[in-house]
C-alpha positions as CSV (number, residue, x, y, z in Angstrom):
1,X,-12.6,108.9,-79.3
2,X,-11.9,105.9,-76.9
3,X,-15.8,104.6,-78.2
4,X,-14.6,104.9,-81.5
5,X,-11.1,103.0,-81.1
6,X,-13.0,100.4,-79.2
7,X,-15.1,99.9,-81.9
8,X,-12.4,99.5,-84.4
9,X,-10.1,97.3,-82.2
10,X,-13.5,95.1,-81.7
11,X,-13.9,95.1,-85.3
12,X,-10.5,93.9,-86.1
13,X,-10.4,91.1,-83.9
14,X,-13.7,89.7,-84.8
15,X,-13.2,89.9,-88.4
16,X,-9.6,88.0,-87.6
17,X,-11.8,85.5,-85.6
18,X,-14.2,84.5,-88.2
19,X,-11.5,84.6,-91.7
20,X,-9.0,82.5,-89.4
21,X,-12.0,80.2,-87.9
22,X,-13.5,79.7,-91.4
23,X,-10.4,78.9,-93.4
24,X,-9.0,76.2,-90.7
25,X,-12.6,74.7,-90.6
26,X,-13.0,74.2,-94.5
27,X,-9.2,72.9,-95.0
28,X,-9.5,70.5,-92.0
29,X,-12.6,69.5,-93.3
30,X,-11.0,68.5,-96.7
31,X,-8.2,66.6,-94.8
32,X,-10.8,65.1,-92.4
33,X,-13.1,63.6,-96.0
34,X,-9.9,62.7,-97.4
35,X,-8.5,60.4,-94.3
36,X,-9.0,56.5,-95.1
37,X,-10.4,54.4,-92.9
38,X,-8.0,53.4,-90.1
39,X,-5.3,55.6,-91.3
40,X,-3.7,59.4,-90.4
41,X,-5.4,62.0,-93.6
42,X,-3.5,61.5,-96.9
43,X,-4.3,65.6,-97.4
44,X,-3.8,68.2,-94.3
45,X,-3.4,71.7,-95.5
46,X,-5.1,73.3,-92.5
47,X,-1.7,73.7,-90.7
48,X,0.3,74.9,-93.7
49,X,-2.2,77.3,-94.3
50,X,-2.6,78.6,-91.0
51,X,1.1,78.8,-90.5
52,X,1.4,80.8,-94.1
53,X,-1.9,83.3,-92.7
54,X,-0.1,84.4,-89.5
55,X,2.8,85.1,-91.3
56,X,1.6,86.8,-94.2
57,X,-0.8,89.0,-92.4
58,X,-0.2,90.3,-89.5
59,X,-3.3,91.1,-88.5
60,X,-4.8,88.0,-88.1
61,X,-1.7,87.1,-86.2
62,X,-3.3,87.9,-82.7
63,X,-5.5,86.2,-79.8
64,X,-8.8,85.9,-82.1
65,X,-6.8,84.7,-84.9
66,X,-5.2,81.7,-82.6
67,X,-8.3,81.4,-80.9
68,X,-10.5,81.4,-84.5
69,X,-7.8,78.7,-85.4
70,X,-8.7,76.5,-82.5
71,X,-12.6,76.7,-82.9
72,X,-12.2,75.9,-86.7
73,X,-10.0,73.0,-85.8
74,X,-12.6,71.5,-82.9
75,X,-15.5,72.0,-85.0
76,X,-14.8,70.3,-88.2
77,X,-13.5,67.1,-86.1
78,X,-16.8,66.9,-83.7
79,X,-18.7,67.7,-86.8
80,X,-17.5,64.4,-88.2
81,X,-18.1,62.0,-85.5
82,X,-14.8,62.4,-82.8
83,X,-15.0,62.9,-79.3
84,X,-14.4,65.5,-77.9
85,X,-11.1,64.5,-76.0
86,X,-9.7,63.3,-78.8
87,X,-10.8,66.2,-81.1
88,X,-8.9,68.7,-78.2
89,X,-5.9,67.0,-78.3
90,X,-5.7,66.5,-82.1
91,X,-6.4,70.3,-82.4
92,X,-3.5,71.0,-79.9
93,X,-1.2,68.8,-82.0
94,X,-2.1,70.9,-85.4
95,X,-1.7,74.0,-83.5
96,X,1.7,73.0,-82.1
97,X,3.2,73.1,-86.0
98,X,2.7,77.3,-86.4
99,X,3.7,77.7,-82.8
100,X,6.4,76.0,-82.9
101,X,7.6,77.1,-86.3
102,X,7.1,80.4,-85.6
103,X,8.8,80.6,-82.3
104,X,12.0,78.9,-84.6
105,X,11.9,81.7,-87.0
106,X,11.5,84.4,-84.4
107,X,14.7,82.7,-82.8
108,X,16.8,82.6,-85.4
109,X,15.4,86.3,-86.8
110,X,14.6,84.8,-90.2
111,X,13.3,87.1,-92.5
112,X,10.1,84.9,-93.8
113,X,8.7,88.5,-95.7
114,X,12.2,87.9,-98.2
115,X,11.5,84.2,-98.6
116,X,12.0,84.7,-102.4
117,X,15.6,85.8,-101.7
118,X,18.8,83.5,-101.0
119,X,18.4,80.4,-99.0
120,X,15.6,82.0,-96.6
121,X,13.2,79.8,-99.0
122,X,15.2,76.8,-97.7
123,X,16.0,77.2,-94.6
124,X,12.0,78.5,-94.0
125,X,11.7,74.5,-94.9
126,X,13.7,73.8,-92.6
127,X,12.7,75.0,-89.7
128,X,9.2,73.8,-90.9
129,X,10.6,70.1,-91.0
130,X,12.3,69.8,-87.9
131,X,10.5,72.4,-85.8
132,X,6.5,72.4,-86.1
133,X,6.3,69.3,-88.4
134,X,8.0,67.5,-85.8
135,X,6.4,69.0,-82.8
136,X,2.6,67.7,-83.9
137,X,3.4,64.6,-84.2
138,X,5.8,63.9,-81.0
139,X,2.5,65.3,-79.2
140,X,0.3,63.3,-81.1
141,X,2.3,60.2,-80.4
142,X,2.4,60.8,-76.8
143,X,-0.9,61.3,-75.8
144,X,-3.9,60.1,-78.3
145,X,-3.1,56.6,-78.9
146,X,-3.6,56.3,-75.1
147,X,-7.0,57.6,-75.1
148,X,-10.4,56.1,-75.9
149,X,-12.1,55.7,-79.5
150,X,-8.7,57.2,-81.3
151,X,-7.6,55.7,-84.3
152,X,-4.0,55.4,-83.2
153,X,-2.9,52.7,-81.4
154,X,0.5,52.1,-78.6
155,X,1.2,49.0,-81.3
156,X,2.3,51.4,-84.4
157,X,3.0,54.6,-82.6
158,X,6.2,54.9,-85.0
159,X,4.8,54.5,-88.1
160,X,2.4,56.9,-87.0
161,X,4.6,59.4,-85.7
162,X,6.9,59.2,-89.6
163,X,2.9,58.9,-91.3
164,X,2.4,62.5,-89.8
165,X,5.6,64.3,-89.8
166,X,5.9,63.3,-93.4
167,X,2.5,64.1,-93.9
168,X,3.3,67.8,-92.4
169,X,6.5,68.3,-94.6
170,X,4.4,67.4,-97.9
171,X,1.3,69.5,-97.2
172,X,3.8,72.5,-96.1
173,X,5.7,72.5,-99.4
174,X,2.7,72.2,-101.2
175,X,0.2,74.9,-99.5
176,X,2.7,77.2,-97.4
177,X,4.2,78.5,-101.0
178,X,0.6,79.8,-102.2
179,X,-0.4,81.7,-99.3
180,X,3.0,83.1,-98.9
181,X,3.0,83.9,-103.3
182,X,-0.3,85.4,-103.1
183,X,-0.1,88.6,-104.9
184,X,-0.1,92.2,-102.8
185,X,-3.2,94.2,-103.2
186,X,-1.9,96.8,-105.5
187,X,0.7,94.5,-108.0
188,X,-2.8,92.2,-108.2
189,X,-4.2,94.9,-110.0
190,X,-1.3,95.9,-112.1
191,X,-0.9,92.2,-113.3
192,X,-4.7,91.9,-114.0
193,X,-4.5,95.4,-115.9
194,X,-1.0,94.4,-117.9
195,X,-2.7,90.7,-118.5
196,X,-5.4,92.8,-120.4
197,X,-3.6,94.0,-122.8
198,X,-1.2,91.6,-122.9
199,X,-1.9,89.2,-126.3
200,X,-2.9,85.5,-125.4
201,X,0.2,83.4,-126.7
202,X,-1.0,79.1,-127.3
203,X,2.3,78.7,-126.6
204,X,1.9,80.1,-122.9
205,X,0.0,76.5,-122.3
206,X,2.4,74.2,-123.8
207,X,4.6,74.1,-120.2
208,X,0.9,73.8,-118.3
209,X,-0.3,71.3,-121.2
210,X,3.4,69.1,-120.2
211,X,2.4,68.7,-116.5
212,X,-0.9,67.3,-117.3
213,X,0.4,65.1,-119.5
214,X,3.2,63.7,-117.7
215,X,0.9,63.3,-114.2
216,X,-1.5,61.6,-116.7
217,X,1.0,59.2,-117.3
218,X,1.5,58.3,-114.0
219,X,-2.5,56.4,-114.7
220,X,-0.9,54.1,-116.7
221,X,2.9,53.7,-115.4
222,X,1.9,53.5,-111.5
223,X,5.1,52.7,-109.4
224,X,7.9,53.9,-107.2
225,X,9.0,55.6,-110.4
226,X,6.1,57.5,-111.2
227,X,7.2,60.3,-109.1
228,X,10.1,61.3,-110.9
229,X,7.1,61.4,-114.5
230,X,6.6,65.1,-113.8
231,X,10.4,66.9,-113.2
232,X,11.0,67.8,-116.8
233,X,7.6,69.6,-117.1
234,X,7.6,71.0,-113.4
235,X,11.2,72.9,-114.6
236,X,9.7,74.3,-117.7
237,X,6.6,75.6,-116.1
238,X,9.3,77.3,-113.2
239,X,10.8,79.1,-115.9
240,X,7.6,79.9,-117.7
241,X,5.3,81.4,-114.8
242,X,6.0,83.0,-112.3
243,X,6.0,82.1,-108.3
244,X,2.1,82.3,-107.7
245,X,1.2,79.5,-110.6
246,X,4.2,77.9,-110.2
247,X,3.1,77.0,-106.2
248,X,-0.4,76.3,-107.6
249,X,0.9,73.7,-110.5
250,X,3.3,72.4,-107.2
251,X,1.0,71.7,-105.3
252,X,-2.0,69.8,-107.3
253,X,1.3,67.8,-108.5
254,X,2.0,66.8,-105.3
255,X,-1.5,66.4,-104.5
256,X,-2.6,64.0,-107.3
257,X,1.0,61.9,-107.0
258,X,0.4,61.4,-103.3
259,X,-3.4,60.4,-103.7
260,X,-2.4,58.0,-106.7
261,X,0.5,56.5,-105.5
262,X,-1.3,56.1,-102.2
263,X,-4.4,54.2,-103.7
264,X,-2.2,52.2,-105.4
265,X,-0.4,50.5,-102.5
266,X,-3.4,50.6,-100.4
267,X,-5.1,48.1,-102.8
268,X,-2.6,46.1,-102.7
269,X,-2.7,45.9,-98.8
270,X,-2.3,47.8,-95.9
271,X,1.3,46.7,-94.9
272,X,2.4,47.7,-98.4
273,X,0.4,50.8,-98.0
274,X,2.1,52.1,-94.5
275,X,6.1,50.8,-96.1
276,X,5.9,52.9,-98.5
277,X,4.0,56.1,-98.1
278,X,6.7,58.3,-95.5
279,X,9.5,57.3,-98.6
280,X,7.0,58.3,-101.1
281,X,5.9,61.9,-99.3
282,X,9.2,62.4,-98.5
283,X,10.3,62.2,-102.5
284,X,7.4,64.2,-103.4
285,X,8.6,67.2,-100.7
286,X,12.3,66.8,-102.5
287,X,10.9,66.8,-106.2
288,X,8.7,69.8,-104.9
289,X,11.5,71.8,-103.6
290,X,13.2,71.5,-107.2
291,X,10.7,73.8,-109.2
292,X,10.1,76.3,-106.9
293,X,14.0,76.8,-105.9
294,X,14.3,77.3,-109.5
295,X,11.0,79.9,-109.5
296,X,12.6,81.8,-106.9
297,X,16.1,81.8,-108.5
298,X,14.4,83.0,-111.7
299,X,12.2,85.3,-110.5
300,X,15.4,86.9,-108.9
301,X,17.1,87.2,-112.1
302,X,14.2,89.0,-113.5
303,X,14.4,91.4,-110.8
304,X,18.0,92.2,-111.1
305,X,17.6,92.4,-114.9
306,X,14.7,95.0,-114.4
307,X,17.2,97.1,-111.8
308,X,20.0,97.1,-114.1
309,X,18.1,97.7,-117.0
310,X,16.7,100.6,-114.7
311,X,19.7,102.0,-113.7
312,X,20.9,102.1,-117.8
313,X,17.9,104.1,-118.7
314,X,17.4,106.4,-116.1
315,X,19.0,109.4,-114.0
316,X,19.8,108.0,-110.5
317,X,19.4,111.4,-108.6
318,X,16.6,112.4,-110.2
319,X,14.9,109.2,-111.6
320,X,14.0,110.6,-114.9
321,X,15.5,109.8,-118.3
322,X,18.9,109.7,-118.9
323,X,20.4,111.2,-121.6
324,X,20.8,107.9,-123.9
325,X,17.6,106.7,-123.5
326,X,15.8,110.1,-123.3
327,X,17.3,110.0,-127.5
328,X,16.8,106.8,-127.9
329,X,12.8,106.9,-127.2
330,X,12.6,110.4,-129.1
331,X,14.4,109.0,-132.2
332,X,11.3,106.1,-132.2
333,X,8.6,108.5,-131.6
334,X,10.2,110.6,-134.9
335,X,11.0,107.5,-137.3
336,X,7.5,105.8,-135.9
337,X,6.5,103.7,-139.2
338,X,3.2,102.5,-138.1
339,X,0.9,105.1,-138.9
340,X,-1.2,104.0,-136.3
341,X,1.2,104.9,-133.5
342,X,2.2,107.8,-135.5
343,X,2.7,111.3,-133.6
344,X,1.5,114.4,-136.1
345,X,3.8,116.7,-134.2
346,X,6.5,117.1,-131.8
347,X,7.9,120.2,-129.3
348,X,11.1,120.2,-127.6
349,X,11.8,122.2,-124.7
350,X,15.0,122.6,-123.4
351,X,15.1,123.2,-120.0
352,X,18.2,125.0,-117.9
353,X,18.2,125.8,-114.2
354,X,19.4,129.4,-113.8
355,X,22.4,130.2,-112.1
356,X,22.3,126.8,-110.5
357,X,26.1,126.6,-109.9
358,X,26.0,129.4,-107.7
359,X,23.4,127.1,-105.7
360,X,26.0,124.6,-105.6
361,X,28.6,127.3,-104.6
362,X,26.5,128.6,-102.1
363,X,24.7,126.0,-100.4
364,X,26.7,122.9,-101.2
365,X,26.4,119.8,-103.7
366,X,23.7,117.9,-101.0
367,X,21.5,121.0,-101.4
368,X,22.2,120.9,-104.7
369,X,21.4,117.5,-105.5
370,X,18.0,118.0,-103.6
371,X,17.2,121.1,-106.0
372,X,17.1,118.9,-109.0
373,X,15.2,116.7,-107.2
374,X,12.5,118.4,-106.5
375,X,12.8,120.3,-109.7
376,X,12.3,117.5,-111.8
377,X,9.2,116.2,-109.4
378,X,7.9,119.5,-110.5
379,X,8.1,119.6,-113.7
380,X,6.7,115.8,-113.9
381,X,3.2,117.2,-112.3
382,X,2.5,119.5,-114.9
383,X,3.1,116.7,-118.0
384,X,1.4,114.5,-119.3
385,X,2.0,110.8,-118.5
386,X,3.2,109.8,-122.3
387,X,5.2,112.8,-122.6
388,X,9.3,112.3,-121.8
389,X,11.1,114.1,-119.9
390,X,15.5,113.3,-119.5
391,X,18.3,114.9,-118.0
392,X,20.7,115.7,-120.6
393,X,23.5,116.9,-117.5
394,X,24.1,118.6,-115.2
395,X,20.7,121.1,-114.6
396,X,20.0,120.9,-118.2
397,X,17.1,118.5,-118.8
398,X,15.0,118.0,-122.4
399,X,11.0,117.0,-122.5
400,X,9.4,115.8,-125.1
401,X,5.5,116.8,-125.9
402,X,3.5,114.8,-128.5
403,X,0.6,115.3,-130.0
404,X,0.3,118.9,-129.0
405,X,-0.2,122.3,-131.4
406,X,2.4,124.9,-131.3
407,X,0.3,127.2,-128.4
408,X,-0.6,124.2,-126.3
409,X,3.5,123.3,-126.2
410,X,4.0,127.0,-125.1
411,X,1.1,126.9,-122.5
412,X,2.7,123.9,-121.1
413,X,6.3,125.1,-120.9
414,X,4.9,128.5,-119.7
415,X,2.9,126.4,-116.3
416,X,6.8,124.8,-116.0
417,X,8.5,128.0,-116.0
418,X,6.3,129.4,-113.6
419,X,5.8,126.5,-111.1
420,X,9.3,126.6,-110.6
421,X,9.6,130.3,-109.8
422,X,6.5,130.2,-107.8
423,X,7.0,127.6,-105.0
424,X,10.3,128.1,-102.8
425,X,12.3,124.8,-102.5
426,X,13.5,124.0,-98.2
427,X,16.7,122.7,-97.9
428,X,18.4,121.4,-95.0
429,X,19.1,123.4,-91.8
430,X,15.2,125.0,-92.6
431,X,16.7,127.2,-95.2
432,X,14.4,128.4,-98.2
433,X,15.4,129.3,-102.0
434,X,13.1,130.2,-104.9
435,X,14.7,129.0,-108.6
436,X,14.0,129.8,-111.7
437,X,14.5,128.1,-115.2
438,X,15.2,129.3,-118.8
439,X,13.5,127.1,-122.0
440,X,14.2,126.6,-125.3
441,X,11.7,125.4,-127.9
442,X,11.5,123.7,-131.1
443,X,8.5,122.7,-132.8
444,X,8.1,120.2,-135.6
445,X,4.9,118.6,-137.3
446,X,5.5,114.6,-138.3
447,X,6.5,112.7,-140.2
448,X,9.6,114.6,-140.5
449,X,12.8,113.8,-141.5
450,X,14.6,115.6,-139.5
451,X,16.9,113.9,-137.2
452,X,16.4,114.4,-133.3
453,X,19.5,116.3,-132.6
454,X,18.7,118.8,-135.6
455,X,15.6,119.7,-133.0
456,X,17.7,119.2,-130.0
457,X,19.9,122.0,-131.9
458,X,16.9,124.2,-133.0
459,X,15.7,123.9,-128.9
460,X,19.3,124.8,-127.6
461,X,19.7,128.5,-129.6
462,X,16.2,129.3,-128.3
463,X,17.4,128.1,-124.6
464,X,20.7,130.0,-125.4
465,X,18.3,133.8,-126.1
466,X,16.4,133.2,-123.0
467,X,19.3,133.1,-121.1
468,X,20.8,136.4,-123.1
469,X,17.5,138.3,-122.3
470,X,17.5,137.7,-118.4
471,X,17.2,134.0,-118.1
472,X,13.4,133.0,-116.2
473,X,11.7,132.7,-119.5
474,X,10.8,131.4,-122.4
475,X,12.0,131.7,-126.4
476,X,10.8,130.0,-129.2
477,X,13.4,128.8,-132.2
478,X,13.5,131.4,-135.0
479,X,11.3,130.0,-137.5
480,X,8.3,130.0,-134.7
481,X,9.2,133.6,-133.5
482,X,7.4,135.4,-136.3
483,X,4.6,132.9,-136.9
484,X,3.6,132.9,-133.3
């Protein structure tokens, strides 16, 4: 047993070591190819993304993930020609940004896993921009320009120090959001199943087509101005898609602005170059901030339309059907007018929990609330997944099978009735009850034009003789008595 959980403790932090160490290597690599000569990286998302790793999974967050982190941060500078004192201290300054930051959030007991809720989105910014963003470059700025073969110098310590915290605040608005939007495992493979069948819509580009136009413009309008080129296009494509692509479109934005605006005024010259780039990464963090606020505020408002429309269409004790909606979806199975989607036939049970009041009576309403909870998780193992099940009220519920013939609809009703009996339900204080239920059925072959509640009726007078000949079983409506 200890061999075992050695193994698998081992096993964890190694695989932490080498994700952590290979990701940190290949994004400072892209920052290190896209420094110019002389000057601080234009592009840094090693610390953004590290930062957004050891908070969205917590089990790289550990020794061998910190200590992958380093190694990938030494490598890819000695790789590319720095010493090695310089490369430690640089490595220190990147790793001071998720330290830091993460030590403010544990302070002030942010909740970074609801960064899509309220202001936590903002104020994680904040403490980004004045905690860790800050911290790298104070450290920086005291201790490599005084060092040999560095490419900062005493003489322009400053304008280093705003080059790299504004450098820090752009990359972390434009990388942290991806890593933290990543889809979950299991809603990854919902949304790839639903984007399946969903039908591909030219007019789900248009907001995506906008953006590339409007950054294309900035090729042939290059100023101070062109940053403001892509805001229209940025807020249509945040109300348009959700978090994940927005962060994605966000970020190459940003990327592409930055790298343009920043070969601009480098051509021009190197003074024009260093007065202009902290305003010009500062803008782009602001007009960043704009479309994914206004992801996050819409992606909220599609949540709280999905829990009220939730709460109007189903039972909150026992999260089936309500009544309303239970009609509503039965009345468009009947009146179905693509034949197609048609159903050939119908059966409605009507379901009633026997003397279910005396439950209440006997064991109270909390024990009764829990016996139509379980009983309607019961009855939802033995249907089908298409077929509909509601609670008309009270301990009277209604299902609806499709597709079925009149003896499979009798089968099925027959394995309800009898699960119920069959397994005793535990209440609280250990106690144990067996219940039983009465059904009512009503079968109907389509297309009919008979409204719902006729077979809702039809269902009820067979629900009503079960319960006249001793309740726990079930009867069939007239017609079907004789031709069964």
């Amino acid at each position: 047993m200890f061999a075992q959980t050695f193994q698998h403790g081992f096993r964890q932090h190694l695989n932490a070591f080498i994700i952590v160490a290979s990701i940190i290597f290949i994004c400072a690599l892209c920052g290190i190819l896209a420094r110019p000569l002389f000057f601080l990286s234009i592009c840094w998302p090693a610390n953004a993304v590290l930062l957004g790793l050891l908070l969205r999974f917590r089990s790289l967050n550990n020794f061998s993930g910190w200590f992958g982190a380093f190694i990938g941060f030494m490598l890819a500078d000695l790789l590319t020609g720095n010493t090695l004192l310089v490369t430690f201290l640089l490595t220190i300054a990147n790793l001071l940004n998720p330290v830091v930051t993460l030590a403010l959030i544990a302070l002030f007991k942010l909740n970074y896993k609801e960064y899509n809720k309220g202001l936590t989105f903002l104020y994680l910014f904040l403490l980004c921009s004045i905690g860790g963003c800050l911290a790298s470059p104070a450290f920086a700025a005291l201790t490599i320009p005084y060092v040999e073969n560095t490419f900062m110098t005493p003489e322009r310590v400053w304008i280093d120090f705003g080059m790299w915290w504004s450098g820090e605040i752009l990359n972390m608005i434009a990388f942290l959001p991806i890593v933290l939007a990543i889809p979950e495992k299991q809603n990854l493979k919902s949304y790839l199943q639903n984007l399946q069948f969903k039908q591909f819509s030219y007019q789900d580009l248009l907001p995506l087509i906008a953006v590339i136009i409007s950054v294309g413009l900035t090729h042939f309008f290059i100023g101070p101005g062109a940053i403001m080129f892509p805001i229209a296009a940025l807020v249509w494509a945040s109300l348009s898609y959700n978090l994940f692509y927005v962060a994605i479109i966000n970020c190459i934005v940003c990327m592409l602005l930055n790298n343009t605006l920043n070969e601009f005024y480098i051509d021009q010259s190197s003074d024009a170059f260093l007065s202009t780039t902290i305003s010009i990464r500062i803008g782009l963090f602001m007009l960043a901030l704009g479309p994914l606020t206004l992801a996050i505020n819409s992606l909220n408002r599609q949540k709280l339309y999905q829990q009220i429309l939730y709460l109007a269409n189903y039972d909150s004790l026992t999260t089936v059907m309500n009544r309303r909606f239970f009609y509503e979806q039965s009345e468009d199975i009947i009146r179905a007018k693509n034949k197609l989607q048609a159903e050939k036939t119908i059966a409605i049970l009507l379901l009633d929990l026997d003397h279910f009041k005396n439950i209440n009576d006997q064991y109270g309403h909390y024990n009764g609330d829990l016996v139509l909870q379980i009983f309607s998780e019961r009855i939802k193992l033995v249907l089908r997944e298409d077929d509909l099940l509601g609670r008309l009220g009270g301990e009277e519920f209604a299902i609806l099978l499709k597709n079925v013939s009149l003896k499979q609809s009798i089968s099925i009703a027959d394995r309800i009735r009898d699960t119920i009996q069959s397994l005793p339900i535990e209440l609280d204080k250990h106690q144990h009850i067996y219940i039983s239920v009465s059904i009512g059925l009503s079968f109907e072959k389509l297309p009919s034009a008979l409204p719902l509640q006729h077979l809702i009726n039809r269902a009820d007078q067979a629900l009503y003789q079960a319960k006249e000949k001793g309740r726990n079983q079930i009867c069939l409506e007239i017609g079907l008595q004789n031709s069964f």
